[in-house]
C-alpha positions as CSV (number, residue, x, y, z in Angstrom):
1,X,-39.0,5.8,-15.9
2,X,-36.0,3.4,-16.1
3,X,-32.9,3.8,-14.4
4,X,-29.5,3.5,-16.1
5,X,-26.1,3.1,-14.2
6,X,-22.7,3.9,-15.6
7,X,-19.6,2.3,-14.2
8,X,-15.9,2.2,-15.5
9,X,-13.7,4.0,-17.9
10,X,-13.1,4.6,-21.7
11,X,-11.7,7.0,-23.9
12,X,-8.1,7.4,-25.4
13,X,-5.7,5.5,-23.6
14,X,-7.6,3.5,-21.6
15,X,-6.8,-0.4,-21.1
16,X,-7.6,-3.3,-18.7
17,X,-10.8,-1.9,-18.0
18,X,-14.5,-1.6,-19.5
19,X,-16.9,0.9,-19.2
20,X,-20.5,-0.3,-18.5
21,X,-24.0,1.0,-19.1
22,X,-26.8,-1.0,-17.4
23,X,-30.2,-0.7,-17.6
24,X,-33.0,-3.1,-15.6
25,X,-35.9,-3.9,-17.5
26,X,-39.4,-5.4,-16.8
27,X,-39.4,-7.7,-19.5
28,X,-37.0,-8.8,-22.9
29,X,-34.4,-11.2,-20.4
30,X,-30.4,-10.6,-20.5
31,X,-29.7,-8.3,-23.8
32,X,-26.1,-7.8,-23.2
33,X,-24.1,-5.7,-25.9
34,X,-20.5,-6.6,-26.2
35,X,-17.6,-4.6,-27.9
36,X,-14.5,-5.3,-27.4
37,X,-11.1,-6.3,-29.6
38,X,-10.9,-9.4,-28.6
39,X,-14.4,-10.4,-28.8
40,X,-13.5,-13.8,-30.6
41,X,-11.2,-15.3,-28.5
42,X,-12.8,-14.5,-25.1
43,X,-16.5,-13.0,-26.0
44,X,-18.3,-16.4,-24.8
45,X,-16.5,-16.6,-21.3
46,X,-17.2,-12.8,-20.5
47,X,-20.9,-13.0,-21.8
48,X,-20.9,-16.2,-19.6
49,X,-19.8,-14.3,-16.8
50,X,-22.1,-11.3,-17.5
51,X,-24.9,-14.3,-16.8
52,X,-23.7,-15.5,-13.8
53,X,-23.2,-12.0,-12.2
54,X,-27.2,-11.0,-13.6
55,X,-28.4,-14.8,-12.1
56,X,-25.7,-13.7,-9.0
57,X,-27.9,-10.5,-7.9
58,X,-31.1,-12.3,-9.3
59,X,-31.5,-9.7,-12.5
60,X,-33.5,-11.6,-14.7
61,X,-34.3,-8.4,-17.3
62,X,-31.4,-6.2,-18.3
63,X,-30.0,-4.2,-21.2
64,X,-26.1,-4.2,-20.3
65,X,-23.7,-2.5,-23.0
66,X,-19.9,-3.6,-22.2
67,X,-17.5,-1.4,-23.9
68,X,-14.2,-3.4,-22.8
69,X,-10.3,-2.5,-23.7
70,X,-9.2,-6.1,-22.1
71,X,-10.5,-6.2,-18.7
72,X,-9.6,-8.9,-16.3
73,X,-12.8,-10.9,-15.2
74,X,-11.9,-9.5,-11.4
75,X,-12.4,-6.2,-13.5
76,X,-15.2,-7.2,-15.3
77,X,-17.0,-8.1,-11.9
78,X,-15.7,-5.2,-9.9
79,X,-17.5,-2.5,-12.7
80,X,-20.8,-5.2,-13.5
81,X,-21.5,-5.3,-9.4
82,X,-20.5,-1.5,-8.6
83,X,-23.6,-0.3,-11.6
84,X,-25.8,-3.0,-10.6
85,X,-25.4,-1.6,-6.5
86,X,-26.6,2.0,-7.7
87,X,-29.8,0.5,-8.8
88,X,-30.7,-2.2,-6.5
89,X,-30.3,-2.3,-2.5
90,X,-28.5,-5.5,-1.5
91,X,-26.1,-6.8,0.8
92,X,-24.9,-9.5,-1.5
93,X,-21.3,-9.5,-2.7
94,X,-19.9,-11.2,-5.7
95,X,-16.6,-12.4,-4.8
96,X,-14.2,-14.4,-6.7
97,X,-11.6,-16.8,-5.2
98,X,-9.0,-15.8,-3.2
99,X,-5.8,-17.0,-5.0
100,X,-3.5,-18.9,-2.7
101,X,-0.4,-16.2,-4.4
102,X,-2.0,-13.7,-2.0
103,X,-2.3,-15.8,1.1
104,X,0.6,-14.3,3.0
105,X,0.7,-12.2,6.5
106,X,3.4,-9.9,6.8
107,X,5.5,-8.9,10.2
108,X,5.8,-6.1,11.7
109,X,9.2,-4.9,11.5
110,X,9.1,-5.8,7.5
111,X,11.3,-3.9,5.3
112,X,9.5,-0.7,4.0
113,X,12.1,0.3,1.7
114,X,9.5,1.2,-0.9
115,X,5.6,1.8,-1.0
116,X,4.3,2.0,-4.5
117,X,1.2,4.6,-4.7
118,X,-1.8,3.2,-7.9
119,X,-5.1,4.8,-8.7
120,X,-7.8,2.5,-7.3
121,X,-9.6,3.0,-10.2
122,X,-7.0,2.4,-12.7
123,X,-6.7,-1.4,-13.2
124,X,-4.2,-1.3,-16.1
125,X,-1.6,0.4,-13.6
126,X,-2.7,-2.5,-11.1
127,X,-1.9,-5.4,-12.7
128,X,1.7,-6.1,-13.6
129,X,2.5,-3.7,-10.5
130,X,4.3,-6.7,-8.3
131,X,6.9,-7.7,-11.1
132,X,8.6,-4.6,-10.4
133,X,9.1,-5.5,-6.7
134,X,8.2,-2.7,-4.1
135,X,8.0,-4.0,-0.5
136,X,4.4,-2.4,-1.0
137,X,1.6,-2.3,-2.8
138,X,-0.8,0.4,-2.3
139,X,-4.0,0.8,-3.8
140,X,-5.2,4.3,-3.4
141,X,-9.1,5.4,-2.4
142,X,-8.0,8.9,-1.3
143,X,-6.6,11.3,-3.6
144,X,-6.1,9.7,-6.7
145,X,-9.9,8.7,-7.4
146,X,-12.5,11.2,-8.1
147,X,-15.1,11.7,-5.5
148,X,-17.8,10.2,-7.9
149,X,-15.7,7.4,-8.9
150,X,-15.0,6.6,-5.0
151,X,-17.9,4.1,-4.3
152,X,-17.0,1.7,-7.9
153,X,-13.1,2.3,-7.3
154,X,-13.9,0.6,-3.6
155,X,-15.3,-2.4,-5.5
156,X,-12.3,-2.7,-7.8
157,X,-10.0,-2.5,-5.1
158,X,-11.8,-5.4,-3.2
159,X,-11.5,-7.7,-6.6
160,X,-8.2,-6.8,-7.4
161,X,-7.1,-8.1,-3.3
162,X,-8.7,-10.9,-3.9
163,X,-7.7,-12.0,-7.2
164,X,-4.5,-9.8,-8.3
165,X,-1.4,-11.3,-8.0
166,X,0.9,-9.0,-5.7
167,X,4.4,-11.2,-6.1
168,X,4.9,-11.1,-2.4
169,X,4.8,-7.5,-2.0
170,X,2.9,-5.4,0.7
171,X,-1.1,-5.2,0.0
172,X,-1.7,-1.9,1.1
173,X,-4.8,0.4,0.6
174,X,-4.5,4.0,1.1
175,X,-8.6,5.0,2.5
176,X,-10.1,8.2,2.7
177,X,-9.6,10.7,5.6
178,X,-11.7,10.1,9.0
179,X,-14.3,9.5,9.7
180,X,-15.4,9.0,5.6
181,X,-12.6,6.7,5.2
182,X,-14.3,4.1,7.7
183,X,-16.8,3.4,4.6
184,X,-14.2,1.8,2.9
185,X,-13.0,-0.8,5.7
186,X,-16.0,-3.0,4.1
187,X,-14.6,-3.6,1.4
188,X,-11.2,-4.1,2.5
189,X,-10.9,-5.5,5.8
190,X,-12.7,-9.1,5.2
191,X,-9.9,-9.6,1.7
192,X,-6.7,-10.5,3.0
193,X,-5.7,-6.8,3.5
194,X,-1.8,-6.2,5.0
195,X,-1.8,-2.6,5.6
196,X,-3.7,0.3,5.9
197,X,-2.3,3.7,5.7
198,X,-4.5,6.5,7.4
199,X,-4.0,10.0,5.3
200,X,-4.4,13.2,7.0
201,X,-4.3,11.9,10.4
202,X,-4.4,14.6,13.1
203,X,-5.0,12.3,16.7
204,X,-5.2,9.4,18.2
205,X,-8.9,9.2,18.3
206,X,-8.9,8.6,14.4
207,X,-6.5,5.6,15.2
208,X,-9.1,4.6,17.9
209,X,-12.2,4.8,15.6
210,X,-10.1,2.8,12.6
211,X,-9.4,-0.2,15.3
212,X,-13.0,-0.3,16.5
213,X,-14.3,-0.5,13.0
214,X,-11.5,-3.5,12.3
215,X,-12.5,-5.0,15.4
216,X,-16.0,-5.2,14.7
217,X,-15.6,-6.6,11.1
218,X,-13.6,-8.9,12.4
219,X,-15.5,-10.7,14.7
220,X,-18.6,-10.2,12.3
221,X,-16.1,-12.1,9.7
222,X,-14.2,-14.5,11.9
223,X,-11.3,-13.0,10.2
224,X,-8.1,-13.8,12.2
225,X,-4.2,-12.4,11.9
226,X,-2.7,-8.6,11.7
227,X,-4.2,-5.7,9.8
228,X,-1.3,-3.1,10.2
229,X,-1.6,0.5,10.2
230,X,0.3,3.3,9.1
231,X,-0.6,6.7,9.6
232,X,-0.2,9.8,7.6
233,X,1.4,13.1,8.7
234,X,-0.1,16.0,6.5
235,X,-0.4,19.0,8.5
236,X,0.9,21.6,11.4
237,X,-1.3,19.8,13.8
238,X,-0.4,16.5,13.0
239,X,3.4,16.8,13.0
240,X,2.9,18.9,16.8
241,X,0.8,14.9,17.6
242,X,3.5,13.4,15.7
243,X,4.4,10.9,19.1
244,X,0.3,10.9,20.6
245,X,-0.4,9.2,17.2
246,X,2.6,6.7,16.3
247,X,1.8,5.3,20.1
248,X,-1.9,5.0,19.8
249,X,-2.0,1.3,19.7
250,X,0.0,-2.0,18.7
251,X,-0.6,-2.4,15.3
252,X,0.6,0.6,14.4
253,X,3.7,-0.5,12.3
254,X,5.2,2.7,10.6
255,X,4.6,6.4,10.9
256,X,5.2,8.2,7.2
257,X,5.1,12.2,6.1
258,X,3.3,13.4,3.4
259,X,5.4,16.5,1.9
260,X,2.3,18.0,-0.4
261,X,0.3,18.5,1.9
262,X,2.1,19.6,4.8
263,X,3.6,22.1,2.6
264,X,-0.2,24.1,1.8
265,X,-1.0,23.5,5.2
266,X,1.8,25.5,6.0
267,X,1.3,28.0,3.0
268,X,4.8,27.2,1.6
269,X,6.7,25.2,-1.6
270,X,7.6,22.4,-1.6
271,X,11.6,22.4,-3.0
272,X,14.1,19.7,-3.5
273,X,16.7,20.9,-0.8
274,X,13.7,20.8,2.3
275,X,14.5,23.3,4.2
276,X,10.9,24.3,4.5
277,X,9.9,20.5,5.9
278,X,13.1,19.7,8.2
279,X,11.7,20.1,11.5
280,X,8.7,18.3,10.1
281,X,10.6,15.4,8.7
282,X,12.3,14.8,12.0
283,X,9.7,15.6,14.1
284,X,8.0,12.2,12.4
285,X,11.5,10.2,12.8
286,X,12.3,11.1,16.1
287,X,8.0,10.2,17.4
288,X,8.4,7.2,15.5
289,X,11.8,6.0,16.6
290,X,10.6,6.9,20.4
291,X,7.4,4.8,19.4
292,X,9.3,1.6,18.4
293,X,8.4,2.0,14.6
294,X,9.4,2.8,11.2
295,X,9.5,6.7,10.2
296,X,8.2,6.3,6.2
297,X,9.3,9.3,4.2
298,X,7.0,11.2,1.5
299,X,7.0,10.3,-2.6
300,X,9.3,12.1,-4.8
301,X,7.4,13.5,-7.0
302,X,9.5,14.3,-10.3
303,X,9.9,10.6,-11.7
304,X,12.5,11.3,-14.2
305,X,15.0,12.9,-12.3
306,X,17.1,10.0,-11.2
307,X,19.6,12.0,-9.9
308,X,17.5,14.3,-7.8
309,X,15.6,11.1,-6.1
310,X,19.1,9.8,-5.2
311,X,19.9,12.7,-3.3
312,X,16.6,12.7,-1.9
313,X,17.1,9.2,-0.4
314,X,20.3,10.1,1.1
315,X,19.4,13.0,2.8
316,X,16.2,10.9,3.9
317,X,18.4,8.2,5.2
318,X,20.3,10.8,7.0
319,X,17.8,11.9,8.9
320,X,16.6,8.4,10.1
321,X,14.0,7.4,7.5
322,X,13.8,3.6,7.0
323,X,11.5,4.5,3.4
324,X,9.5,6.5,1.4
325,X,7.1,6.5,-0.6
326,X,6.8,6.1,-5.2
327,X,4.7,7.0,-7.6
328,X,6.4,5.1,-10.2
329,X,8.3,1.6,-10.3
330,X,11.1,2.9,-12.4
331,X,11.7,4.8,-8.9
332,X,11.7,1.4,-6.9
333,X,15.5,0.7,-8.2
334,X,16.9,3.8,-7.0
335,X,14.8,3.9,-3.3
336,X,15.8,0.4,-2.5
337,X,19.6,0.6,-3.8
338,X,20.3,3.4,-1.1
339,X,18.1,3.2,1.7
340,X,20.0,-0.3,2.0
341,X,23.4,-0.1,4.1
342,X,26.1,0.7,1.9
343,X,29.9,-0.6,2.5
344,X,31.3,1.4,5.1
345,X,28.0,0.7,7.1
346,X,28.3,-2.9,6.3
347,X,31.8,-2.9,7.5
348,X,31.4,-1.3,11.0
349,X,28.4,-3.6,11.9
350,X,30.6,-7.0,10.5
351,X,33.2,-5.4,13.1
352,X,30.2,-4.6,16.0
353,X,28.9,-8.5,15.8
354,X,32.2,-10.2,15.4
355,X,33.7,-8.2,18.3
356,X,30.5,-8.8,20.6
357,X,30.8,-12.6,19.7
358,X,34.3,-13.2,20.6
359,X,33.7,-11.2,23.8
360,X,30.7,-13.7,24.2
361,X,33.4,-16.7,23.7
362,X,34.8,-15.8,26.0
363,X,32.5,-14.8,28.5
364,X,33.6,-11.2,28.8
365,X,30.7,-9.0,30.5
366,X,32.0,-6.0,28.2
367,X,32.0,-5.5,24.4
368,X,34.7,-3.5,23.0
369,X,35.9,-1.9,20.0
370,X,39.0,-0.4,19.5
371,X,38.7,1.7,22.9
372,X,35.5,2.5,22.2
373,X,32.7,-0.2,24.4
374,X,29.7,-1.1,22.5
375,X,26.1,-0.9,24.4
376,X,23.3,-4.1,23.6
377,X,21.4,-1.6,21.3
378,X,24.7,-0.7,18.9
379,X,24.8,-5.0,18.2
380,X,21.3,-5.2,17.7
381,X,21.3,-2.3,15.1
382,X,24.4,-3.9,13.8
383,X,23.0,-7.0,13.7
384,X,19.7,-5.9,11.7
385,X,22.3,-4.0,9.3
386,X,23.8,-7.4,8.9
387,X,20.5,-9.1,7.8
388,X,19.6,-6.3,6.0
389,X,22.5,-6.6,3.5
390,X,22.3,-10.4,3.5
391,X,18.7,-9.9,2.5
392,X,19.6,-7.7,-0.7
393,X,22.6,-9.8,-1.6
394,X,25.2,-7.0,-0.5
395,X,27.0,-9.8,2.0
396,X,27.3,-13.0,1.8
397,X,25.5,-15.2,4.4
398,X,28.7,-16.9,5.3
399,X,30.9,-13.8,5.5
400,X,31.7,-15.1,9.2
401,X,34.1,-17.2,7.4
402,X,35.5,-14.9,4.9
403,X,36.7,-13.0,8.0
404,X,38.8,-16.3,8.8
């Protein structure tokens, strides 16, 4: 009895994507079926592509029906390879080019302003995702993909880091929860991954078992540079290990909060004023800030209350937050224009660096203010507040001499 293999999406609504039915044969060579609206400008090349996938994997009988609403080739491959997989056992992986766009590490004390949550099995919200500039990227395995649809959305993600162009932001994949989540370092891990953000995390042996598994694909790989993490806060027990986990190891970059969940673990609602998450939310800023790290705040969820997400960031500033998360890039705008230092803010750190560098000219031991004395750490924050604002065009790099 023959096997058939579905892969993909379709329906109302759907674009960039395809939805594939395959079927090996014994005999009768490639009999691939296209439809697809723009079958006459660009049927040749994915036909062409079809081919070199089948010769790829060594098919040489199949019955392939392509039902496509513009999917990119990295598409294309991602839901061709992830069918073929459920029918054939093979190590082999089709893997396009990595384009140079997408060659870029990222620090560890990067701005995390704003984290951009996508399906990672939804390529049309993929791939014009980076015009909108979030610091990151993050393509979700976890909750936004369908437990069947987990093993093809891990293929899609691996394409889409290889060959989607992220305009400098964050690449960021959101896996499952330990230990299922270490399936889909495979697939992530060898592609030029930034970030990985841990969901559910509850100790620091999940950390522990997340590094090993990095470790070992590295080396298997010869992969070199930083693959940051950033746990996920999402219940009781993991706000009481809030500290235990943000110190786990040195990669760690950020430790974030995620509101929905904590919320059911504690059998409550989630509301706009947070009463019902405080000690949680500073729970996470005060482990991270002893840990040397950024506390990441949880997604607003209601995306057309513009209003209501501006308090939100305020109040999330307030408490020491250095980001949160967004599940849509009209929110970007809003997250980035006040997390970033406003005016007064501005103003006392110009005051902080120019007071500590005259004191430095002239070789005082102690900074002062006014008749307040300012401590190393109040420049340094001053000083990052500085760049900051330079960095998002609210001061001018040579304000030094505006101040005469």
């Amino acid at each position: 009895m023959r096997k058939t293999a579905t892969t993909g999406n379709k329906g109302k609504g759907i674009r960039s994507d395809c939805y594939i039915t395959l079927e090996l044969t014994d005999i009768g060579g490639h009999n691939i079926k296209l439809e697809s609206k723009v079958k006459a400008l660009f049927g040749d090349a994915i036909i062409r592509q079809v081919k070199d996938i089948f010769n790829f994997f060594e098919i040489k009988n199949a019955n392939i029906h392509i039902e496509d609403t513009g999917a990119l080739p990295f598409v294309l491959a991602a839901r061709i390879e992830a069918a073929i997989k459920q029918l054939i056992d093979t190590d082999k992986e089709y893997l396009q080019e990595l384009i140079d766009e997408n060659k870029y590490q990222t620090t560890k004390d990067k701005n995390r302003f704003s984290r951009l949550y996508l399906p990672g099995n939804s390529p049309s919200l993929m791939i014009n995702a980076g015009i909108h500039k979030p610091d990151g990227i993050i393509l979700d395995l976890e909750d936004s993909v369908a437990p069947d649809k987990k093993p093809e959305a891990r293929f899609l993600i691996r394409n889409a880091l290889r060959q989607l162009n992220f305009y400098g932001a964050e690449r960021m994949v959101r896996i499952n929860q330990i230990p299922d989540g270490l399936k889909d370092l495979d697939y992530v891990i060898p592609h030029n991954i930034n970030l990985l953000l841990i969901p559910k995390c509850e100790s620091s042996d999940q950390i522990l078992s997340v590094n090993e598994r990095i470790k070992a694909i590295k080396k298997e790989k010869g992969i070199e540079g930083n693959i940051w993490l950033m746990p996920i806060i999402e219940s009781a027990l993991g706000v009481i290990k809030a500290y235990e986990i943000a110190s786990t190891s040195d990669n760690i970059v950020a430790l974030a909060i995620g509101l929905e969940d904590y919320t059911a673990d504690l059998g409550t609602k989630r509301t706009n004023e947070g009463t019902e998450s405080f000690f949680a939310r500073s729970q996470v800023v005060n482990a991270s800030r002893a840990a040397g790290i950024q506390p990441i705040d949880s997604v607003f969820s209601d995306v057309a209350d513009m209003e209501a997400l501006k308090q939100n960031v305020l109040v999330s500033k307030s408490l020491g937050f250095d980001g949160m998360g967004c599940i849509h890039p009209r929110q970007i705008r809003v997250i980035h224009e006040y997390f970033a230092p406003d005016e007064v803010e501005i103003d006392k750190a110009k005051k902080i660096v120019n007071a500590f560098e005259h004191a430095k000219e002239k070789g005082l031991g102690v900074v002062s203010l006014g008749t307040k004395m300012i401590d190393p750490p109040v420049v340094k924050r001053a000083q990052k507040t500085i760049d900051l604002a330079i960095s998002m065009g609210k001061l001018n790099s040579d304000w030094r001499e505006e101040l005469g």
